[in-house]
N, CA, C and O of each residue as an XYZ file, in Angstrom:
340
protein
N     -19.308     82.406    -12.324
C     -19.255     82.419    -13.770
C     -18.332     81.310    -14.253
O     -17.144     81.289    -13.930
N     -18.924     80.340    -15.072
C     -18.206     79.553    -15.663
C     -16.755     80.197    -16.535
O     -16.833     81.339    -16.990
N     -15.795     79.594    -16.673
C     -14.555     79.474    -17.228
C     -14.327     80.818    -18.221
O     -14.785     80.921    -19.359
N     -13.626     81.680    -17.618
C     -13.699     83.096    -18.653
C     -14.572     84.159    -18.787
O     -14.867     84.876    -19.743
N     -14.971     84.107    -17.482
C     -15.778     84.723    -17.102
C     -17.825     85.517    -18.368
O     -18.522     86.530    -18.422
N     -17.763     84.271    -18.948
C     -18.927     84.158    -19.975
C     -20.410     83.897    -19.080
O     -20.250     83.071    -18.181
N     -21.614     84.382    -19.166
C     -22.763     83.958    -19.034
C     -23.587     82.980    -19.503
O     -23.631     83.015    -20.732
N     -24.434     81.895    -18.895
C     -25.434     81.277    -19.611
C     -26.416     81.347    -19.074
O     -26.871     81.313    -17.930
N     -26.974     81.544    -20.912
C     -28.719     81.865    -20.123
C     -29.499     80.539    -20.506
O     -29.279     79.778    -21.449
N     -30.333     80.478    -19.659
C     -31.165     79.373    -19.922
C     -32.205     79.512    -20.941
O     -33.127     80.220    -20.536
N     -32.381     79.010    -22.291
C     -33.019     79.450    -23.284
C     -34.518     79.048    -22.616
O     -35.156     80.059    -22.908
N     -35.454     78.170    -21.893
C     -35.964     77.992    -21.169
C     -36.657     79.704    -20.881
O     -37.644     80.127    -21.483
N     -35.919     80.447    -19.900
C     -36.224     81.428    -19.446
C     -35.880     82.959    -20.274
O     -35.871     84.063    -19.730
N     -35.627     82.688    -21.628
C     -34.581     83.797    -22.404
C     -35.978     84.275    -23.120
O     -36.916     83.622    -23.578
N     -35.682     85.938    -23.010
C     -36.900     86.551    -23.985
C     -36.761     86.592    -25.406
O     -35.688     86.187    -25.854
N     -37.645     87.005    -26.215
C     -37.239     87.175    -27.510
C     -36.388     88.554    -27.576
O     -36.376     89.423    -26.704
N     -35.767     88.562    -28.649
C     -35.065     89.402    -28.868
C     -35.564     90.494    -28.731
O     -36.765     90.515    -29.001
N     -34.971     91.767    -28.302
C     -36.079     93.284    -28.306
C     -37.356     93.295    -27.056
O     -38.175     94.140    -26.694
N     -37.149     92.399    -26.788
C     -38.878     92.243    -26.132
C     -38.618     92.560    -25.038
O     -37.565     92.401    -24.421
N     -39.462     92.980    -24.759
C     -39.875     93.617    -22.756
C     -39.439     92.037    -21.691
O     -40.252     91.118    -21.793
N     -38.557     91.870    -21.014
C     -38.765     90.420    -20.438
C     -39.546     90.611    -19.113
O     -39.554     89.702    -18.283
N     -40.150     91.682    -18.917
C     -41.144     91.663    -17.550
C     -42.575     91.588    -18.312
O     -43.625     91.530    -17.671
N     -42.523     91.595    -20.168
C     -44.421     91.595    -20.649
C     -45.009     90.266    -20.376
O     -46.231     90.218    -20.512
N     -44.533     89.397    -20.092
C     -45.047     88.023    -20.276
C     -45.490     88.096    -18.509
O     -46.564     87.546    -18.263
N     -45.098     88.431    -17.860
C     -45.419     88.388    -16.817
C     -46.942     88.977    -16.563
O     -47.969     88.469    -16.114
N     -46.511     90.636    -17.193
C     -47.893     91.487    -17.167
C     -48.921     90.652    -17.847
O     -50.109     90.518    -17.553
N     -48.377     90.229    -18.613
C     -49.815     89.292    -19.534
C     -50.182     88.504    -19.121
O     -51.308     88.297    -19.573
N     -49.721     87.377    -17.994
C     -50.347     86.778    -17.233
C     -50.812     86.890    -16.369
O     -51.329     85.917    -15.819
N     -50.858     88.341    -15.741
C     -51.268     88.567    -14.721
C     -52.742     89.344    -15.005
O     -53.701     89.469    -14.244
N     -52.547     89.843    -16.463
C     -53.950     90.455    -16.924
C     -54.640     89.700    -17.411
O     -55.812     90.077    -17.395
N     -54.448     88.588    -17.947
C     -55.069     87.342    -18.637
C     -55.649     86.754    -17.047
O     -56.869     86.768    -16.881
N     -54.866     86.309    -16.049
C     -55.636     85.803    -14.433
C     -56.616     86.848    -13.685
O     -57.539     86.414    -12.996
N     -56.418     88.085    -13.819
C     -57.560     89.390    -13.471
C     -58.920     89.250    -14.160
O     -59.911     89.777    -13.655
N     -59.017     88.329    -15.670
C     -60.324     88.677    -16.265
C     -61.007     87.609    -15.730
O     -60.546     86.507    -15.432
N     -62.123     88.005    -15.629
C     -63.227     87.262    -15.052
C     -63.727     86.124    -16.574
O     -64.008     86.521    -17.705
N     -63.696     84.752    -16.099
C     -64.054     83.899    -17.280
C     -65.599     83.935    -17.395
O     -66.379     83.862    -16.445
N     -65.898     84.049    -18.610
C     -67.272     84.055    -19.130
C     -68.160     83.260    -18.349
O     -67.916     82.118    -17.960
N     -69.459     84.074    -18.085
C     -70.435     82.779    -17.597
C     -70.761     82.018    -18.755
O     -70.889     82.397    -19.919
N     -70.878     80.846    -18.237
C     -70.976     79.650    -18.891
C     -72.338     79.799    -19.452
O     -72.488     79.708    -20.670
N     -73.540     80.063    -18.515
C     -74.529     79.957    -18.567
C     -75.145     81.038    -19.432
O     -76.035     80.706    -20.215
N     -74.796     82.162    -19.370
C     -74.677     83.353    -20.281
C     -75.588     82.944    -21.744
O     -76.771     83.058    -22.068
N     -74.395     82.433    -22.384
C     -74.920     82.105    -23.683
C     -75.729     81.629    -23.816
O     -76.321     82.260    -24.692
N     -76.667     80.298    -23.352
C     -77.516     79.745    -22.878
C     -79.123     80.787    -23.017
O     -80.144     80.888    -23.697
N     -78.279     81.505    -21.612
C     -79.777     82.439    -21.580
C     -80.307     83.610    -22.713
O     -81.331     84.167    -23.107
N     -78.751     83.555    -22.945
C     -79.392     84.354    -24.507
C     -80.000     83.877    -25.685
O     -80.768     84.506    -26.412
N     -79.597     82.709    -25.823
C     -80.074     81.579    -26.820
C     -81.899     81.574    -26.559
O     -82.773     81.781    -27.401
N     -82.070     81.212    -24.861
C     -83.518     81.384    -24.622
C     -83.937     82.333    -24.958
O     -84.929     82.287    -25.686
N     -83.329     83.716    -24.551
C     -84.477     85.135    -24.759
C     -84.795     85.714    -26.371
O     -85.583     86.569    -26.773
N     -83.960     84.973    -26.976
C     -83.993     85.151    -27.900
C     -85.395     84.478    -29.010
O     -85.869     84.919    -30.057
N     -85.759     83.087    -28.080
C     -86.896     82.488    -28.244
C     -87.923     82.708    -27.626
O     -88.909     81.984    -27.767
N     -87.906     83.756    -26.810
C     -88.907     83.983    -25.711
C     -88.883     83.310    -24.390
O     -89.686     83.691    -23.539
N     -87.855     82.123    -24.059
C     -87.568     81.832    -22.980
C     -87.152     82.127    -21.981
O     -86.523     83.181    -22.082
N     -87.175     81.501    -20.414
C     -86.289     82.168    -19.394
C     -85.528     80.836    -19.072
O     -86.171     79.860    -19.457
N     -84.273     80.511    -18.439
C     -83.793     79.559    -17.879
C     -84.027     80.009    -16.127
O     -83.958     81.128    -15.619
N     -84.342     78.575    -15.433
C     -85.091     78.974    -14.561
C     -84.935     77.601    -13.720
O     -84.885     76.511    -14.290
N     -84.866     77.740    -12.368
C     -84.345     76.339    -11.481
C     -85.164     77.018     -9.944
O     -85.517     78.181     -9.745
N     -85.300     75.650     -8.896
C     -86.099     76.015     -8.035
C     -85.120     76.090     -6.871
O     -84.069     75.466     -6.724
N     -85.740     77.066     -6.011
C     -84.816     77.300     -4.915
C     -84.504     76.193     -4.025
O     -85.313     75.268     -4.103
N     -83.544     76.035     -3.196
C     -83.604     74.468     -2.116
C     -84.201     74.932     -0.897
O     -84.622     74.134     -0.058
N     -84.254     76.007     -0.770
C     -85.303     76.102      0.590
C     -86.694     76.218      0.418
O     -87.410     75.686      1.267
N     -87.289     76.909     -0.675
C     -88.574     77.254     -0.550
C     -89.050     76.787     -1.850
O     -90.220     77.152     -1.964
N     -88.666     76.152     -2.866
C     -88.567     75.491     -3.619
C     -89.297     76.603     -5.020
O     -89.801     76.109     -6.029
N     -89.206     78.018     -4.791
C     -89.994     78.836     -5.540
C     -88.967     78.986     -6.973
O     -87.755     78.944     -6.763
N     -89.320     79.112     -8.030
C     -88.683     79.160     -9.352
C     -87.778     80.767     -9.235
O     -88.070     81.849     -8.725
N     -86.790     80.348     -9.851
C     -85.788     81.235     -9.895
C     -84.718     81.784    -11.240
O     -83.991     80.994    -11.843
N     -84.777     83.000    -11.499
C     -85.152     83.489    -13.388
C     -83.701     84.304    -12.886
O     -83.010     84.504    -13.885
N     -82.980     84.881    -11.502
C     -81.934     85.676    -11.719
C     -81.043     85.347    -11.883
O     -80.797     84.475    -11.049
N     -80.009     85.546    -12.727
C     -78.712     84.626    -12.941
C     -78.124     84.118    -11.359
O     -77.973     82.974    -10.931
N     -77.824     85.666    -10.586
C     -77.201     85.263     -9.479
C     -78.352     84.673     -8.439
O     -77.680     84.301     -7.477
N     -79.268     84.492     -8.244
C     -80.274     83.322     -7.809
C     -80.171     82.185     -8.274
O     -79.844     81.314     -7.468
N     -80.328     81.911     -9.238
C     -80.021     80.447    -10.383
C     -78.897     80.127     -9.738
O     -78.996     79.031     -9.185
N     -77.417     80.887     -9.527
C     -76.031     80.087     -9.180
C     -76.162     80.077     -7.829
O     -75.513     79.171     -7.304
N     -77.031     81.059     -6.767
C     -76.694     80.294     -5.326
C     -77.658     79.257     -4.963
O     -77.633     78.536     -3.965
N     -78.876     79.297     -6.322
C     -80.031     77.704     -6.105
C     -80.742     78.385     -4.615
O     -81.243     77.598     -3.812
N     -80.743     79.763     -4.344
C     -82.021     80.637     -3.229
C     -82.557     81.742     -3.430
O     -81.757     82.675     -3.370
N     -83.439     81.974     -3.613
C     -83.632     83.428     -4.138
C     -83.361     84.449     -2.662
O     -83.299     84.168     -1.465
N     -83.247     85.712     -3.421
C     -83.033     86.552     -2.227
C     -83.196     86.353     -0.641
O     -82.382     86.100      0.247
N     -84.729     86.593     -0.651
C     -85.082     86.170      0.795
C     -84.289     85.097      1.333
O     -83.351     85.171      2.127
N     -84.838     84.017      0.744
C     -84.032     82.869      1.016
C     -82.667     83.055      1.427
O     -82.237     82.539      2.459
N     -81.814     83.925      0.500
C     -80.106     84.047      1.228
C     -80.093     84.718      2.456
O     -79.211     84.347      3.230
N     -81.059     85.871      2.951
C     -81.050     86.368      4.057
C     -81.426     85.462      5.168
O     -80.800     85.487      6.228
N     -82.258     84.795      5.000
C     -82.436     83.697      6.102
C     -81.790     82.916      6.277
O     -81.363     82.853      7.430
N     -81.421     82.093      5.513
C     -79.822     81.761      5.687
C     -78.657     81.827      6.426
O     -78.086     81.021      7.161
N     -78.368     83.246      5.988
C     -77.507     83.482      6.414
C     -77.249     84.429      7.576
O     -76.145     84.574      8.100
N     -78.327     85.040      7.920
C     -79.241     85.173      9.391
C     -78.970     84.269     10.469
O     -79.610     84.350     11.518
């Protein structure tokens, strides 16, 4: 302890007044737990909304692919089992 035995806090690391100084923590740790929006999401709603599908071809069998999680691994089902078989 500096001279007279006084504390310094580093305003840097100092909570607000009253405030929980472990909430900022929780809040970042619940803010890093949420899963960020699919991107693509909005997109496909934009289509169905027109009657569209968004839709990409597989790299192995080159067959068209309408499931979100097909669309992001670019194989449809089968395809991932063989694969990864």
């Amino acid at each position: 302890m500096p001279d007279g035995g006084s504390v310094s806090i580093d305003p840097r690391n100092a909570a607000a007044p009253g405030a929980n100084p472990g909430a900022t923590h929780q809040t970042k740790a619940r803010t890093q737990n949420t899963p960020d929006p699919d991107p693509i999401a909005a997109l496909d709603a934009e289509a169905r909304r027109h009657g569209a599908r968004i839709a990409t071809r597989c790299m192995r069998c080159g067959a068209w692919l309408v499931d979100p999680k097909s669309r992001a691994a670019h194989r449809g089902p089968k395809c991932r089992k063989a694969v990864s078989a």
